[in-house]
MIBA-87346 format. One record per atom (N, C-alpha, C, O): y, x negated, z negated; residue in three letters; atom name. Coordinates in steps of 0.1 Angstrom, whole numbers. Example, Ala and Ser with C-alpha at 12.3 -4.5 7.8 and 13.67 -1.06 7.14 Angstrom:
<pts>
PT    yy    xx    zz  aa at
PT   -57  -132   -78 ALA  N
PT   -45  -123   -78 ALA CA
PT   -33  -132   -78 ALA  C
PT   -33  -142   -85 ALA  O
PT   -22  -128   -71 SER  N
PT   -11  -137   -71 SER CA
PT     0  -129   -79 SER  C
PT    11  -134   -80 SER  O
</pts>
This chain:
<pts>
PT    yy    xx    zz  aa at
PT    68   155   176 UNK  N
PT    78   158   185 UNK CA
PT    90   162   177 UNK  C
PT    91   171   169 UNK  O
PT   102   154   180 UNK  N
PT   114   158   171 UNK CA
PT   121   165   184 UNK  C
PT   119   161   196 UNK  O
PT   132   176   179 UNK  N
PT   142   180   188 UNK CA
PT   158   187   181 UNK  C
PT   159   186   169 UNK  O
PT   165   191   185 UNK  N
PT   175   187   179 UNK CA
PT   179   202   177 UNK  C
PT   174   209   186 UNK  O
PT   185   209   169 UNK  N
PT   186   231   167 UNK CA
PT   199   228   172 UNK  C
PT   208   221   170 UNK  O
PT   196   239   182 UNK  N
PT   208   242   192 UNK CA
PT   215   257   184 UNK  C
PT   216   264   194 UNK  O
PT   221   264   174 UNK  N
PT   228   273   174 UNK CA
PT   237   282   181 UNK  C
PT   249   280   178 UNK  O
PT   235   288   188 UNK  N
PT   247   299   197 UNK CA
PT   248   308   189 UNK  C
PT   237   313   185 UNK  O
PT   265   315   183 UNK  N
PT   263   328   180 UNK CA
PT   279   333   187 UNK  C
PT   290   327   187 UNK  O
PT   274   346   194 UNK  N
PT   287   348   197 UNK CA
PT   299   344   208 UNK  C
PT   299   348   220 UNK  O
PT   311   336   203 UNK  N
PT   315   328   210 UNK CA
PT   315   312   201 UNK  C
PT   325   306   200 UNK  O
PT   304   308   197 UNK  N
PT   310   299   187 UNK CA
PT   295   290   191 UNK  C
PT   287   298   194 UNK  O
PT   291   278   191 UNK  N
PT   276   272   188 UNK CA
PT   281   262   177 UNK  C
PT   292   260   172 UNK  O
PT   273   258   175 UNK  N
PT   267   244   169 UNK CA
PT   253   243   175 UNK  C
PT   245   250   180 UNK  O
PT   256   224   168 UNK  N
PT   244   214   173 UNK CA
PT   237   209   158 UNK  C
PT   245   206   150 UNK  O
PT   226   209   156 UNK  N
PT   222   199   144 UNK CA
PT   226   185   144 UNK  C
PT   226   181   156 UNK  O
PT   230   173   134 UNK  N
PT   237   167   134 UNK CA
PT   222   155   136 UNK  C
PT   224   145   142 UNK  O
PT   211   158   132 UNK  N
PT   197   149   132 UNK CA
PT   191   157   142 UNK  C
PT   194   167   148 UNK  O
PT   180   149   142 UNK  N
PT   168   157   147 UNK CA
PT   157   158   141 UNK  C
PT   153   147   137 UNK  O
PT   150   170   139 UNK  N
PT   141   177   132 UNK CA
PT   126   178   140 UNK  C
PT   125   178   153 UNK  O
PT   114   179   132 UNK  N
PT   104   177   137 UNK CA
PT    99   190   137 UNK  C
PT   102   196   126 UNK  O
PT    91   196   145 UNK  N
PT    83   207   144 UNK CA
PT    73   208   143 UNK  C
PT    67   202   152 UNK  O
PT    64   214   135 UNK  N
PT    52   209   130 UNK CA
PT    44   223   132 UNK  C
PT    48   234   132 UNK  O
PT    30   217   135 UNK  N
PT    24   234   140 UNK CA
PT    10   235   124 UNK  C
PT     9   230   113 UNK  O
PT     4   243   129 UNK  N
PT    -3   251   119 UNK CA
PT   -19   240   124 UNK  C
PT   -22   238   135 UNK  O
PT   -24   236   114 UNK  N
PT   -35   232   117 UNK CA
PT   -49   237   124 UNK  C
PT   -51   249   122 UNK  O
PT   -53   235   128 UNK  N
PT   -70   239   134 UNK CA
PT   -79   229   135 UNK  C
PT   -76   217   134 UNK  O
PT   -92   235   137 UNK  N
PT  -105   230   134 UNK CA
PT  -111   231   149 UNK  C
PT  -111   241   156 UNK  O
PT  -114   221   150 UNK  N
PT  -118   220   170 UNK CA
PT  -139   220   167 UNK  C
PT  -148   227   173 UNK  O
PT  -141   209   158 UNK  N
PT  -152   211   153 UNK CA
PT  -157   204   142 UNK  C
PT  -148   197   137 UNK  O
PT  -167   202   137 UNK  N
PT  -177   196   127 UNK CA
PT  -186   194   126 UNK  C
PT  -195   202   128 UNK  O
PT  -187   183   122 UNK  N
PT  -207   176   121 UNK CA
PT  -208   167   111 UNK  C
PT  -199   161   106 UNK  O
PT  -223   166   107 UNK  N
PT  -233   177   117 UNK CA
PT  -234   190   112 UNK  C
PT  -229   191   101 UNK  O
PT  -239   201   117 UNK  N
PT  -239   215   116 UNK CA
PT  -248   220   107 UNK  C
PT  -250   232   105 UNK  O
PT  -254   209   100 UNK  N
PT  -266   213    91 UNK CA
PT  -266   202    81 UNK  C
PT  -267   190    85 UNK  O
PT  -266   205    65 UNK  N
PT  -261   192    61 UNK CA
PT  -264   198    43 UNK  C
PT  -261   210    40 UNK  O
PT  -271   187    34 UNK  N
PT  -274   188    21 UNK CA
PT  -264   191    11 UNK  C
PT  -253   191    17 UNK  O
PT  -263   193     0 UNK  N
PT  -257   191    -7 UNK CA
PT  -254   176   -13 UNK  C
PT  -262   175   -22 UNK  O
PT  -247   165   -12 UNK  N
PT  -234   153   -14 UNK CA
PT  -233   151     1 UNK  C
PT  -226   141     2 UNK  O
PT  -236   154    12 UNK  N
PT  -237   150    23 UNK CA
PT  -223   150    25 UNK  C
PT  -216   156    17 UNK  O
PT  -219   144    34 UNK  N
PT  -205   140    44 UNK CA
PT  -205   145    55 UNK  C
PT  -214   140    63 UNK  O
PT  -198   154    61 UNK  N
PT  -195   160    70 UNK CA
PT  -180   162    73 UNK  C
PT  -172   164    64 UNK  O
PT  -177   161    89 UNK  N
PT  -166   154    95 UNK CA
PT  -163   168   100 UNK  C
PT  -171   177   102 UNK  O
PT  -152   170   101 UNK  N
PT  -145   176   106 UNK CA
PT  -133   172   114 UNK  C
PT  -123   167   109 UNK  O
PT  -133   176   133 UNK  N
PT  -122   171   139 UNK CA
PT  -115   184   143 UNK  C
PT  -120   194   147 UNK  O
PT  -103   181   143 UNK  N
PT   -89   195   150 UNK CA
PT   -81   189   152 UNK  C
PT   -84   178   157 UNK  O
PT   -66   194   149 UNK  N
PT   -51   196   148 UNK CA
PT   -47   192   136 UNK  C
PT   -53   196   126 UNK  O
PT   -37   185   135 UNK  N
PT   -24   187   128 UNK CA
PT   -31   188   115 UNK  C
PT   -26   197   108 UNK  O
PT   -43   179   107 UNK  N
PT   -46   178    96 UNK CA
PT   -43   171    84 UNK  C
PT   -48   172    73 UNK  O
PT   -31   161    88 UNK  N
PT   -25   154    78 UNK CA
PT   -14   160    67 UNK  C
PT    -2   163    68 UNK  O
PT   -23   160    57 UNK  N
PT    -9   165    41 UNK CA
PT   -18   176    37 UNK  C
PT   -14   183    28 UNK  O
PT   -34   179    43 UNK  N
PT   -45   185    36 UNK CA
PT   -43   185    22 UNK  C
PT   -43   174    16 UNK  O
PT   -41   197    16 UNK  N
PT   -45   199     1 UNK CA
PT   -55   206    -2 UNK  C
PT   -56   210   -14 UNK  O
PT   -62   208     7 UNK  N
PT   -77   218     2 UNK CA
PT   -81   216    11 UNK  C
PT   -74   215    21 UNK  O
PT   -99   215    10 UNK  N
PT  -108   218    19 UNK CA
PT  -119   226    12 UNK  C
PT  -125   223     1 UNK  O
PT  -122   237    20 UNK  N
PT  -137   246     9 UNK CA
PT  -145   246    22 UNK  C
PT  -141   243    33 UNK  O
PT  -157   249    16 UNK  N
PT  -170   252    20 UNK CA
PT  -177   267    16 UNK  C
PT  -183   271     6 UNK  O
PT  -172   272    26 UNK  N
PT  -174   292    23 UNK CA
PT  -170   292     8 UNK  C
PT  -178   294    -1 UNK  O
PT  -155   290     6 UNK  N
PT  -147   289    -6 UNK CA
PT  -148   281   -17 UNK  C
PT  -141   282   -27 UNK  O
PT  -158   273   -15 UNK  N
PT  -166   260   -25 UNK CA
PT  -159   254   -24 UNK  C
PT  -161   248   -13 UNK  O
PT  -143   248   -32 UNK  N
PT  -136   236   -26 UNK CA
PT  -144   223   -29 UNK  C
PT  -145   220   -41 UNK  O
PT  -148   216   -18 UNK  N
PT  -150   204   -17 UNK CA
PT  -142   193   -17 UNK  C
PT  -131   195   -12 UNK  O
PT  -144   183   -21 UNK  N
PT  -137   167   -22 UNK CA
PT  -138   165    -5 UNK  C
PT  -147   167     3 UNK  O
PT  -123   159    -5 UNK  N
PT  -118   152     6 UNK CA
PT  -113   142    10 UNK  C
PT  -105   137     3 UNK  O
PT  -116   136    23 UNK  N
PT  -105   124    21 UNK CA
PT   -98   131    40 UNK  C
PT  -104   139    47 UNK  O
PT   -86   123    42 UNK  N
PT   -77   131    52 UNK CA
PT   -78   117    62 UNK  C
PT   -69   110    59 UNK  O
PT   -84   112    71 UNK  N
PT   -88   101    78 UNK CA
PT   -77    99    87 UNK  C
PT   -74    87    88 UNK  O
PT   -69   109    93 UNK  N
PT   -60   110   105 UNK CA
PT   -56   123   108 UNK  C
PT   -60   133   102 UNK  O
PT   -47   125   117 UNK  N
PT   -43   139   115 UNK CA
PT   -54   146   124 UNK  C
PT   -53   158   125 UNK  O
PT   -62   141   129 UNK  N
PT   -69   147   136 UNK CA
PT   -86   149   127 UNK  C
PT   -95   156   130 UNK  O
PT   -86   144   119 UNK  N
PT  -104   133   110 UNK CA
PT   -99   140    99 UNK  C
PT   -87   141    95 UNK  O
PT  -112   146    92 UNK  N
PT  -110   149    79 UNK CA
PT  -127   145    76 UNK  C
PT  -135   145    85 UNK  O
PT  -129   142    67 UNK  N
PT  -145   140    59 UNK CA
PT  -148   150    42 UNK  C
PT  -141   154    33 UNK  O
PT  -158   149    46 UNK  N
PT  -158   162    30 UNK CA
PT  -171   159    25 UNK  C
PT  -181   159    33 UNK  O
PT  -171   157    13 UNK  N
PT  -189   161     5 UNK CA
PT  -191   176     4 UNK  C
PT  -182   184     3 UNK  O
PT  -204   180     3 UNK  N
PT  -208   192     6 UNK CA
PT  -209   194   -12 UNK  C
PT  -217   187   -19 UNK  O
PT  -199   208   -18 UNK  N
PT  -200   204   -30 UNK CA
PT  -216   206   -33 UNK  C
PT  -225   206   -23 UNK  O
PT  -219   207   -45 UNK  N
PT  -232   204   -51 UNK CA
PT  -241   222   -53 UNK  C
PT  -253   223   -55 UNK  O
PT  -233   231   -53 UNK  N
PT  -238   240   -57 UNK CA
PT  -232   254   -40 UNK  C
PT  -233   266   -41 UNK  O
PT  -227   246   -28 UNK  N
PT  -222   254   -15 UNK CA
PT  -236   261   -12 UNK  C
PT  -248   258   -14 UNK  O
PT  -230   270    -7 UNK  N
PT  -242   278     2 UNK CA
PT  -233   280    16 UNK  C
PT  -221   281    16 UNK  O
PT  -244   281    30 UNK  N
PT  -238   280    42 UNK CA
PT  -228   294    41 UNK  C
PT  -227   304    34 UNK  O
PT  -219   286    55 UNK  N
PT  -204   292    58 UNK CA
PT  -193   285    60 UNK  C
PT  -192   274    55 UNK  O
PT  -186   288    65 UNK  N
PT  -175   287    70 UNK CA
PT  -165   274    64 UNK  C
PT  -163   273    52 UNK  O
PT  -161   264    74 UNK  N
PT  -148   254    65 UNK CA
PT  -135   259    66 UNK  C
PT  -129   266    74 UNK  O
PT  -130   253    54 UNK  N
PT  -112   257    51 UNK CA
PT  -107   247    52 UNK  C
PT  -110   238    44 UNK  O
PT   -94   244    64 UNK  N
PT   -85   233    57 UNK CA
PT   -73   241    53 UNK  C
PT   -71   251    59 UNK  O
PT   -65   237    43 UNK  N
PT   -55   237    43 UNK CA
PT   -44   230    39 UNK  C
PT   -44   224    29 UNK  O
PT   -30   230    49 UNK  N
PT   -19   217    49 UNK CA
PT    -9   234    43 UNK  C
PT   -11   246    40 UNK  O
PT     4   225    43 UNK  N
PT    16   232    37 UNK CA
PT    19   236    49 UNK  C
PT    30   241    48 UNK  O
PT    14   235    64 UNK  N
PT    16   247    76 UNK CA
PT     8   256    76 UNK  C
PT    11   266    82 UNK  O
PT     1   257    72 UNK  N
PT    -9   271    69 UNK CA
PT   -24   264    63 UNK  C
PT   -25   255    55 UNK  O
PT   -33   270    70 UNK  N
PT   -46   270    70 UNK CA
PT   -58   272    86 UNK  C
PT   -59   280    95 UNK  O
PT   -66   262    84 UNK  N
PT   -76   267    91 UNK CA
PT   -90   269    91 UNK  C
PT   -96   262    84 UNK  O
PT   -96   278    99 UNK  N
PT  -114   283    95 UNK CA
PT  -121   278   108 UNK  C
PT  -115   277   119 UNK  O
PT  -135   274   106 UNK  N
PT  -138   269   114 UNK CA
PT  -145   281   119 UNK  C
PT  -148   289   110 UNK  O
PT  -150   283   134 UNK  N
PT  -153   295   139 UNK CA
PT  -168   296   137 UNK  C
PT  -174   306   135 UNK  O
PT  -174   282   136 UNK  N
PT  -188   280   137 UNK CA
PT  -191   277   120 UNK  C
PT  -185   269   114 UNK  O
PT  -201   285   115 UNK  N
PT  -202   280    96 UNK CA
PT  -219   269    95 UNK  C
PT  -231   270    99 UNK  O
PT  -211   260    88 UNK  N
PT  -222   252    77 UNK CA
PT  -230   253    75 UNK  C
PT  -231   259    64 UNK  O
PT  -244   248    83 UNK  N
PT  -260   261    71 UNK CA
PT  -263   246    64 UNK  C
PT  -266   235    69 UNK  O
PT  -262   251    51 UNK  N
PT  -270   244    40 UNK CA
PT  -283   244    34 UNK  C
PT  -285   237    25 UNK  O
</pts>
């Protein structure tokens, strides 16, 4: 969604001369499957997941690949114990409410 910054101050406004995109904070809607080995592949679907630079496994950063902004895939590192997933994009971060039993 692009929209364009309206400035009012006073008696005076400005307009942005482009239009700018607004970008929200990612989230984790869910993941599967919910029970999964160590090298196993496990999916992760949410929000606004594209430009992922980390993904952990109850702080184990795992290998990623970023499928769509919605699709993320992860190997279960080799040495995770169950808990909780992390993504994180340069809009924040997110945790998944439900954790990983390994």
């Amino acid at each position: 969604m692009t929209k364009q910054l309206s400035i009012v101050l006073a008696l005076a406004a400005a307009l942005s001369p482009a239009a700018f995109a607004a970008t929200a904070k990612p989230s984790i809607t869910t993941f599967a499957p919910m029970k999964a080995k160590s090298g196993a592949t496990v999916t992760i679907t949410g929000k606004n997941l594209t430009g992922a630079s980390k993904v952990e496994v109850d702080g184990m950063t795992a290998t990623f690949k970023v499928v769509s902004a919605t699709k993320i895939t992860l190997k279960v590192p080799a040495k995770a114990k169950s808990g909780k997933l992390m993504v994180v994009t340069k809009r924040g971060s997110a945790t998944s409410s439900a954790s990983l039993s390994i």
